[in-house]
C-alpha positions as CSV (number, residue, x, y, z in Angstrom):
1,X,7.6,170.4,144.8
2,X,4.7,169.6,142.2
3,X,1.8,170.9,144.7
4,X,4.3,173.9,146.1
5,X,4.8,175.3,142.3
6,X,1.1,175.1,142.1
7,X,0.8,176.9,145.2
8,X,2.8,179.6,143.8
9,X,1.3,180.2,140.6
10,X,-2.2,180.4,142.2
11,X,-1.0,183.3,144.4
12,X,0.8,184.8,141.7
13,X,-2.2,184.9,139.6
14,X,-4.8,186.0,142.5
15,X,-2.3,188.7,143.5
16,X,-2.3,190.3,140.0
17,X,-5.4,189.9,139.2
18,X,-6.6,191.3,142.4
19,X,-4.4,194.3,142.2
20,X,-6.4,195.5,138.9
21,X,-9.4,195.2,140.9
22,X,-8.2,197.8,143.6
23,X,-7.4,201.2,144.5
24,X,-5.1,203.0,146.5
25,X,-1.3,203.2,145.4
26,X,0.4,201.7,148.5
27,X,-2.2,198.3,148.1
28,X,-1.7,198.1,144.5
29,X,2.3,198.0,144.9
30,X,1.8,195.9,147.9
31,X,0.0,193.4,145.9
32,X,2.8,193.7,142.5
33,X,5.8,192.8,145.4
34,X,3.4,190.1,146.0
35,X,3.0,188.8,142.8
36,X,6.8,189.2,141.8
37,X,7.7,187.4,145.2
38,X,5.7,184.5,144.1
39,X,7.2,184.2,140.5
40,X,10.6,184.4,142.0
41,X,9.1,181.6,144.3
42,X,8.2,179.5,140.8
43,X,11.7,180.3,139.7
44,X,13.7,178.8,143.0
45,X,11.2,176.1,142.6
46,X,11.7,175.3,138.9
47,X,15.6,175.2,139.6
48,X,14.9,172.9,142.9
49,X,13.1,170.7,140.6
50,X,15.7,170.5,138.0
51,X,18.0,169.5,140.1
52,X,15.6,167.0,142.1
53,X,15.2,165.3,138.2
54,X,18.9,165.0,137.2
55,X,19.5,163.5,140.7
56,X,16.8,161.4,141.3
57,X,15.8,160.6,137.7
58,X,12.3,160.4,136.2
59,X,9.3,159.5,138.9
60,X,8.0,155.8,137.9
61,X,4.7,156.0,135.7
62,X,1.8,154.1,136.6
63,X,0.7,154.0,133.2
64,X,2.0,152.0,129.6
65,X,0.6,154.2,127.1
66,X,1.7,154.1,123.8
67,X,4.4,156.1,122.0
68,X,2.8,159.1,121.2
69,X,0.7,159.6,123.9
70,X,3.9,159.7,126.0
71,X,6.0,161.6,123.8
72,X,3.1,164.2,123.8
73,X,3.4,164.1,127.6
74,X,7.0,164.9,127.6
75,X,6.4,167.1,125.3
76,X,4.0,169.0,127.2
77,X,6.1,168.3,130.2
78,X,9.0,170.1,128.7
79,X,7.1,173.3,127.5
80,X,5.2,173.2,131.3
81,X,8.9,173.4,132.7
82,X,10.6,176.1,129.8
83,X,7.2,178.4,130.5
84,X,8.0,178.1,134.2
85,X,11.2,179.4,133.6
86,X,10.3,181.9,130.9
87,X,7.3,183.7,132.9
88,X,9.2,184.8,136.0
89,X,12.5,185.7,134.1
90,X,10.3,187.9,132.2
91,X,8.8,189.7,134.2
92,X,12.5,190.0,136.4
93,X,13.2,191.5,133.4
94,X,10.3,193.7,132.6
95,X,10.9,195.2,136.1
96,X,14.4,196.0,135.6
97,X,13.4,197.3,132.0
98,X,10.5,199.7,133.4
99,X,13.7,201.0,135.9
100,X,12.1,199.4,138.9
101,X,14.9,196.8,140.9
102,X,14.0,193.7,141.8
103,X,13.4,192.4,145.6
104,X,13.2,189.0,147.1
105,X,13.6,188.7,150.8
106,X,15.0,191.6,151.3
107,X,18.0,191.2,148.5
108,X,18.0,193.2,145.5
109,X,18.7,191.5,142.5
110,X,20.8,192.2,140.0
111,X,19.7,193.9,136.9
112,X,18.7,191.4,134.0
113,X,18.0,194.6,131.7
114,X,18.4,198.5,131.7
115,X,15.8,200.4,131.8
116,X,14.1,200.8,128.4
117,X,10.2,202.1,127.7
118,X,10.1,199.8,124.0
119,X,11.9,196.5,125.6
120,X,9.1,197.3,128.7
121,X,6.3,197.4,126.2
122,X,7.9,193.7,124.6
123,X,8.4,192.5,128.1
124,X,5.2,192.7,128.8
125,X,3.3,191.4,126.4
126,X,5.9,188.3,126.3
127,X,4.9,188.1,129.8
128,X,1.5,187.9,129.2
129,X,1.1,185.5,126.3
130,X,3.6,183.1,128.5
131,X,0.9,183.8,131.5
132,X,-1.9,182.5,128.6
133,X,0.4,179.7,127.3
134,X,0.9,178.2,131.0
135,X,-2.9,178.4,131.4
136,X,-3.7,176.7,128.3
137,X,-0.5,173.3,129.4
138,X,-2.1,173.5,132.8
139,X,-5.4,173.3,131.6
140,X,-4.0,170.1,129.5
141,X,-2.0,168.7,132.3
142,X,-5.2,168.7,134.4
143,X,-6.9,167.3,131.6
144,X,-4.7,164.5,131.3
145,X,-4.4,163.4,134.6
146,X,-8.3,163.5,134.8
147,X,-8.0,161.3,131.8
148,X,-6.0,159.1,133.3
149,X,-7.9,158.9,136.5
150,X,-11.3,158.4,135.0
151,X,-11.1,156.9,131.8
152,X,-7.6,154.9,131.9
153,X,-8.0,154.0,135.7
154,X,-4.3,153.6,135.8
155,X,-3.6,155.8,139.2
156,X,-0.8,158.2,137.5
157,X,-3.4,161.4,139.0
158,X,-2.9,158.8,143.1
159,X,0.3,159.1,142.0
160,X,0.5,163.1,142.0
161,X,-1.1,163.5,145.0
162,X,0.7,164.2,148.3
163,X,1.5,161.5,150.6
164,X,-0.3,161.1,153.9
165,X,1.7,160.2,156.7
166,X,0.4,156.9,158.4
């Protein structure tokens, strides 16, 4: 689930950021279904994950840090997973608030807003300093399990890494 979030994001990201790079309507819209495919992707996934946790509890820690360092971890942990809920909501609802519905796979979702030009403009740049804050507790999250890898040699980062099959 960890590396199929990431997935997601990544394409969510290259999709947007390539569509301000291009012209031609139809490819532009193409690439903004693309992009709000991918968030509704990160917003399944986030509620798969939830779930995944309150079933099968917390994932062991290879690591026996002290206090703080690991109630800055779940603290970081917990704003990585309410930014991952936020970001695609938001932009569901900046959709729905520019009067443009909603589509994934075919289904059109239900309207999280009406349509609304100032709510649009507020959508949007909450969608965008979310998009900033995820970079910045990615950023750490990578930092930190770098951290862990190199300096603390403790294998939390072998830990986060998919399984090979043997």
């Amino acid at each position: 689930m960890h590396w199929l979030t990431v997935l997601c994001v990544c394409v969510a990201v290259a999709l947007i950021l390539l569509r301000d790079q291009v012209d031609g309507r139809a490819l532009r819209q193409w690439l903004l279904e693309g992009h709000r495919h991918a968030g509704l992707f990160v917003l399944m996934l986030f509620f798969l994950r939830v779930a995944l946790r309150i079933r099968l509890g917390k994932l062991p820690s290879a690591s026996h840090d002290a206090w703080p360092i690991r109630a800055a971890a779940a603290l970081t942990h917990i704003a990585l997973y309410a930014v991952l809920l936020a970001l695609p909501v938001l932009g569901w609802a900046l959709s729905n608030a520019e009067d443009k519905p909603v589509h994934f796979f075919g289904f059109t979702l239900p309207a999280l807003v009406g349509g609304d030009e100032d709510l649009a403009d507020q959508l949007q740049s909450w969608h965008i300093d979310a998009a900033w804050l995820l970079l910045a507790l990615v950023s750490l999250h990578i930092a930190a399990a770098l951290w862990h890898h190199f300096v603390r040699r403790d294998g939390t980062l072998r830990l986060m890494l998919p399984r090979r099959r043997r």
